[in-house]
Backbone bond lengths (Angstrom), bond angles and torsions (degrees), N, CA, C in turn:
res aa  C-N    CA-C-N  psi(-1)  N-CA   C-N-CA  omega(-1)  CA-C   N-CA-C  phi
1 X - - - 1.448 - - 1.521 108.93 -
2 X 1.106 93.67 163.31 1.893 102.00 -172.00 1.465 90.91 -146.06
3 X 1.697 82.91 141.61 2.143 88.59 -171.83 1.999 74.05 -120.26
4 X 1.630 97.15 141.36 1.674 129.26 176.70 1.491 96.22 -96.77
5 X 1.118 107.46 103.86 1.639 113.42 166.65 1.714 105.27 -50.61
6 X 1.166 116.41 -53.53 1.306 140.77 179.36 1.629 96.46 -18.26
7 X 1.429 100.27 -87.38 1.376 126.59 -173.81 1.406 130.69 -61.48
8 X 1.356 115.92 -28.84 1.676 147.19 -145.86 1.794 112.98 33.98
9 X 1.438 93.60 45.48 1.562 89.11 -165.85 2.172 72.35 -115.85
10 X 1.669 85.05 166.93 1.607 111.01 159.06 1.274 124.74 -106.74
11 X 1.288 110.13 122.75 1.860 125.01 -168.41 1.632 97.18 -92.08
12 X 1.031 115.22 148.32 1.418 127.13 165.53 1.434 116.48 -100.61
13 X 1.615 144.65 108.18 1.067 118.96 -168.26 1.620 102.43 -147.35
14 X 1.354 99.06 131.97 1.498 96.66 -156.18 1.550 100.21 -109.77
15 X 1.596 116.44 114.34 1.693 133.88 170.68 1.378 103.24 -97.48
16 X 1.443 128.20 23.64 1.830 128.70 173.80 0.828 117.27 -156.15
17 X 1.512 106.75 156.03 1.324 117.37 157.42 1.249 117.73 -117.62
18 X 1.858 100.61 118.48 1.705 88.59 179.39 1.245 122.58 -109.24
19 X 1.117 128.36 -170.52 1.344 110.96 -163.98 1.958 88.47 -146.52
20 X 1.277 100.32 123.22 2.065 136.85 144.61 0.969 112.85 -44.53
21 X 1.660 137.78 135.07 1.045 129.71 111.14 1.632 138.97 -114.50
22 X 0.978 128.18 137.79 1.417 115.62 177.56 1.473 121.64 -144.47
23 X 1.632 124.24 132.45 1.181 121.74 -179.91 1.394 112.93 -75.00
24 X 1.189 131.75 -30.88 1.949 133.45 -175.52 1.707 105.98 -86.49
25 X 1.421 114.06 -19.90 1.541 112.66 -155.64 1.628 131.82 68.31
26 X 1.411 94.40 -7.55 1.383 116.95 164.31 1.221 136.89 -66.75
27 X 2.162 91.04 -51.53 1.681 98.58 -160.49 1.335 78.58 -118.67
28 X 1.366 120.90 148.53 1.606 140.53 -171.46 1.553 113.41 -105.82
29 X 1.350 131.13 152.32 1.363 102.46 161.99 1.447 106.26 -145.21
30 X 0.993 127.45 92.75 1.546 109.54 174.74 1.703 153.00 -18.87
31 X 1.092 115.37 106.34 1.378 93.86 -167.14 1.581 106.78 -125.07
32 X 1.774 121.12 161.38 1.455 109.89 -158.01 1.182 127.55 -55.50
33 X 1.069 154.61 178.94 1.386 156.75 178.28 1.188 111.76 -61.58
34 X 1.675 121.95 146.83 1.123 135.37 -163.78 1.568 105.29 -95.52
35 X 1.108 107.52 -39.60 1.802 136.85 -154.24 1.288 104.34 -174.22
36 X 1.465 109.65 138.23 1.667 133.36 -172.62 1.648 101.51 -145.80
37 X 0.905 113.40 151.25 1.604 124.03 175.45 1.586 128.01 -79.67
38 X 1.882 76.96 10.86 1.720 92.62 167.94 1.145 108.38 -86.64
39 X 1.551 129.11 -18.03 1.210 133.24 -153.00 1.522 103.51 -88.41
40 X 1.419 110.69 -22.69 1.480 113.47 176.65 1.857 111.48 -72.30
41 X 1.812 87.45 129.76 1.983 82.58 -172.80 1.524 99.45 -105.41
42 X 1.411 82.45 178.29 1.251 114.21 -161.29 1.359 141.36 -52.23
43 X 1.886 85.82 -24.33 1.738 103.97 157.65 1.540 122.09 -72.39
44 X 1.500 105.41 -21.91 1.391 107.33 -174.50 1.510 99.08 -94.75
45 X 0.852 139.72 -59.09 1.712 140.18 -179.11 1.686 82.94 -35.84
46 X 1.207 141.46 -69.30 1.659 123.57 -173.69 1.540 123.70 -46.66
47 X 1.387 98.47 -54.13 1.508 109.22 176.52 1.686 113.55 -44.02
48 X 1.582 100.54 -51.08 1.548 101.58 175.83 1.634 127.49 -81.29
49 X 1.785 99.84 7.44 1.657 105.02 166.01 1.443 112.39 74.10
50 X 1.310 118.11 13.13 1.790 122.04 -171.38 1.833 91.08 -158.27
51 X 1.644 94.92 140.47 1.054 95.95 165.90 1.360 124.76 -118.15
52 X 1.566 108.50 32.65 1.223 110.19 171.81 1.968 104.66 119.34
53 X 1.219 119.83 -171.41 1.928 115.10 -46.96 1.453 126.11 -31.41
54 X 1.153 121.21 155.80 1.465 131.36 -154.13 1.566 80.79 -131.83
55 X 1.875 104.78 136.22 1.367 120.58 161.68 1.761 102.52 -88.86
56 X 0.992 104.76 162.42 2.052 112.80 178.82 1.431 90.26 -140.64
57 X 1.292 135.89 89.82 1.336 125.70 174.36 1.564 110.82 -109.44
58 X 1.478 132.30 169.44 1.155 150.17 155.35 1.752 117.28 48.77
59 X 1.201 92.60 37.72 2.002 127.12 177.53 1.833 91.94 -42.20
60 X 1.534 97.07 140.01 1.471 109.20 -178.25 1.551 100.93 -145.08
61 X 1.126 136.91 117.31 1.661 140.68 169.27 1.734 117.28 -84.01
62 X 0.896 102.57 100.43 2.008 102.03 168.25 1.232 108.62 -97.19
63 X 1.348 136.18 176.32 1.523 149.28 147.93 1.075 100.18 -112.84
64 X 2.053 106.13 122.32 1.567 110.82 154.54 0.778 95.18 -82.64
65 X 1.636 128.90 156.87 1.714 147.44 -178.17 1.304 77.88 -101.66
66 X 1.525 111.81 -78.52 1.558 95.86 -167.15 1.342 148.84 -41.03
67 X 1.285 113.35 -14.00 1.556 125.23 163.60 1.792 106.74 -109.41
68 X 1.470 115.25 3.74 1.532 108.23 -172.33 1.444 118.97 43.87
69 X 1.198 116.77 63.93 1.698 121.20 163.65 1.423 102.55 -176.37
70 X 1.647 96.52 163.05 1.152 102.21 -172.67 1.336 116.44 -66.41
71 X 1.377 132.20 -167.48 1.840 147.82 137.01 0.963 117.83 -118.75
72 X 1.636 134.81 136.55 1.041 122.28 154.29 1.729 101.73 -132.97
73 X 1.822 93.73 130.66 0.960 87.41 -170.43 1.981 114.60 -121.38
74 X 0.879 129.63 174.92 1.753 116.59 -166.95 1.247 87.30 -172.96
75 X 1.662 83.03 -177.49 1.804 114.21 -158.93 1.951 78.43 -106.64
76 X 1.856 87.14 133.72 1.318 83.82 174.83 2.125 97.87 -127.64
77 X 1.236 106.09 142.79 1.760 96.77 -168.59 1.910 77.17 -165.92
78 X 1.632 88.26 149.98 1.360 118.40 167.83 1.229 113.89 -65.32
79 X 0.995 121.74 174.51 1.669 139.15 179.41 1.686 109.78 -58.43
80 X 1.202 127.32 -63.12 1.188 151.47 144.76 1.521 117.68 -40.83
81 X 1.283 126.46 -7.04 1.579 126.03 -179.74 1.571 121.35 45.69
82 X 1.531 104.41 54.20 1.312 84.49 174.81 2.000 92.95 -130.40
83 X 1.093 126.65 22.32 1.349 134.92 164.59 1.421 114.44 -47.09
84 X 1.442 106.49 -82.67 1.556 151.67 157.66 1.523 79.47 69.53
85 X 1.346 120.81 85.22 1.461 125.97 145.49 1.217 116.76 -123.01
86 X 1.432 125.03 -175.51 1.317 140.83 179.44 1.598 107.56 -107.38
87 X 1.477 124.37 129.29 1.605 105.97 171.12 1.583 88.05 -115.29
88 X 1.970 96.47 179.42 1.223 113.10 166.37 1.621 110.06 -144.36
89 X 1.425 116.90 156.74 1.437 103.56 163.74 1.128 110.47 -151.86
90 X 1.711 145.13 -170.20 1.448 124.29 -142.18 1.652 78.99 -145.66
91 X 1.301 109.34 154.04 1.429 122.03 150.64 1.971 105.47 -148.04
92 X 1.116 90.04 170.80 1.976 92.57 170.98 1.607 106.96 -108.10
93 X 1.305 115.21 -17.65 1.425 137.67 147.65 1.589 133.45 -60.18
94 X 1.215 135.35 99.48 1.746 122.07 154.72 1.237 119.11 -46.02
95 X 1.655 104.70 -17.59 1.758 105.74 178.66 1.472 109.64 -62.57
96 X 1.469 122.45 -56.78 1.420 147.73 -117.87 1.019 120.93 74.77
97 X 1.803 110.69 -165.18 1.737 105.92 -16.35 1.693 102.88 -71.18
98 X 1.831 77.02 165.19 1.169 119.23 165.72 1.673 119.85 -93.53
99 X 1.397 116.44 122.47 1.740 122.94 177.31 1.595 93.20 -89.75
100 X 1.394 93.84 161.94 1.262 111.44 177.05 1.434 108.73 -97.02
101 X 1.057 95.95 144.01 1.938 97.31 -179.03 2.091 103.37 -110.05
102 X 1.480 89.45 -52.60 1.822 87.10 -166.29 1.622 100.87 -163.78
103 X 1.498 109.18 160.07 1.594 110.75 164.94 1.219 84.74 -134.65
104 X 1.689 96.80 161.78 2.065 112.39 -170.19 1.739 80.02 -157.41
105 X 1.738 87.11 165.45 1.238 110.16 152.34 1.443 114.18 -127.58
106 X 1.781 108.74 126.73 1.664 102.66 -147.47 1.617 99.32 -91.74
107 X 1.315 92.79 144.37 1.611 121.58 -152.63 1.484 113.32 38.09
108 X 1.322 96.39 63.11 1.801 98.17 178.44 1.380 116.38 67.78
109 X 1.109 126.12 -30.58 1.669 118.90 -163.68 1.534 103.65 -77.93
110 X 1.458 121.20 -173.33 1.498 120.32 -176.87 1.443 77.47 -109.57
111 X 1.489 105.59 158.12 1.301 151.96 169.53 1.370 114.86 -104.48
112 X 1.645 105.55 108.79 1.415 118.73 -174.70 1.356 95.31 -106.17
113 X 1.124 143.54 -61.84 1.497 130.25 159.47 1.653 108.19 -135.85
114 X 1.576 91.07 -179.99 1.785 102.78 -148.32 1.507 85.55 -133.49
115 X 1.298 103.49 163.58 1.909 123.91 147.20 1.668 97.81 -165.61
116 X 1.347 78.49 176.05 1.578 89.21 -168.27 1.836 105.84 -137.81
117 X 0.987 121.29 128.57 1.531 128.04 167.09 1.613 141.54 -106.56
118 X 1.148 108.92 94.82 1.852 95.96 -166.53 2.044 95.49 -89.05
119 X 1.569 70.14 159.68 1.854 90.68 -171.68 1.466 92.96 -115.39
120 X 1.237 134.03 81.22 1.444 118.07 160.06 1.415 134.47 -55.13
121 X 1.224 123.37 135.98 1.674 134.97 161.40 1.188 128.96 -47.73
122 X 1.485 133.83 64.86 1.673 134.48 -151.37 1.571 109.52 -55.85
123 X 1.929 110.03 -12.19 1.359 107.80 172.02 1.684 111.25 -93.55
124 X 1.120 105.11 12.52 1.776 104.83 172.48 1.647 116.32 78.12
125 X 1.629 92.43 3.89 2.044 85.28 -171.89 1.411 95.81 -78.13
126 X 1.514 106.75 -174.75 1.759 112.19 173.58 1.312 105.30 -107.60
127 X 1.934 104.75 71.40 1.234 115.55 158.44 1.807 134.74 -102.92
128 X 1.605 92.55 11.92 1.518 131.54 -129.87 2.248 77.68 -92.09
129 X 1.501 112.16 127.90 1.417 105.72 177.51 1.313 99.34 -116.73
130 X 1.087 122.86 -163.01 1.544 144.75 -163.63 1.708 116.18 -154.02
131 X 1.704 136.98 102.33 1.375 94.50 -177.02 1.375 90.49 -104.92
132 X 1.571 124.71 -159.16 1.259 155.18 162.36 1.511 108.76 -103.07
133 X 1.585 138.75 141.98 0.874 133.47 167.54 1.649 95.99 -129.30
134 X 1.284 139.44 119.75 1.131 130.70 171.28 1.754 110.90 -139.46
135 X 1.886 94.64 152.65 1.586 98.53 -175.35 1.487 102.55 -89.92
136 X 1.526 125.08 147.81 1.145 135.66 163.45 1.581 114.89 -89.20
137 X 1.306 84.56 -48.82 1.615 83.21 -150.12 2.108 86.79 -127.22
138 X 1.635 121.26 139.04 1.287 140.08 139.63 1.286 124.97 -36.47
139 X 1.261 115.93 -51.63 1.210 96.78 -161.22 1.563 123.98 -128.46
């Protein structure tokens, strides 16, 4: 959390992804960060015209089989929200870390929010897809 002198209010602003584990679903345990918005370099902080703070919101993990590693992919937007892309980054781990691969805005438009859906193959081939569902537009 970040307190705005400005305002005297408390901002919530999320530069990670951390990562849970738990055997009961009960008891939780924290474990270090997966991905931080430190991890984004320096060519990309240009490309995206801001050098930060960086929001990491609404993080989703798949496994491509076909490349053997994970994805994780999220809503990536400036402080101010006017980014509105999607990032991704790779590990061979669900633990981490996670590298960054790229942020887009899919088919050009901005990305106001995202989810993601995998369709698995119940016969195990690598027929198994992944889509994107993302909002453009409010209203």
């Amino acid at each position: 959390m970040n307190s705005s002198s400005s305002s005297g209010s408390w901002d919530w602003l999320s530069s990670a992804v951390n990562l849970y584990t738990s055997h009961d679903l009960s008891t939780w345990h924290k474990k270090s960060p997966v991905f931080t918005a430190a991890a984004l370099p320096a060519v990309v902080q240009k490309q995206l015209g801001s050098a930060g703070p960086y929001r990491i919101e609404r993080p989703k993990v798949l496994y491509d089989s076909a490349r053997r590693y994970y994805v994780l992919i999220f809503h990536l937007d400036s402080i101010d929200c006017d980014l509105n892309q999607i990032g991704w980054a790779v590990s061979p781990s669900p633990y981490g870390p996670f590298s960054f691969e790229q942020a887009t805005k899919p088919d050009g438009l901005a990305s106001l929010d995202m989810n993601v859906a995998a369709v698995v193959d119940p016969e195990g081939t690598s027929n198994s897809e992944a889509y994107l569902v993302s909002v453009s537009s409010m209203g």
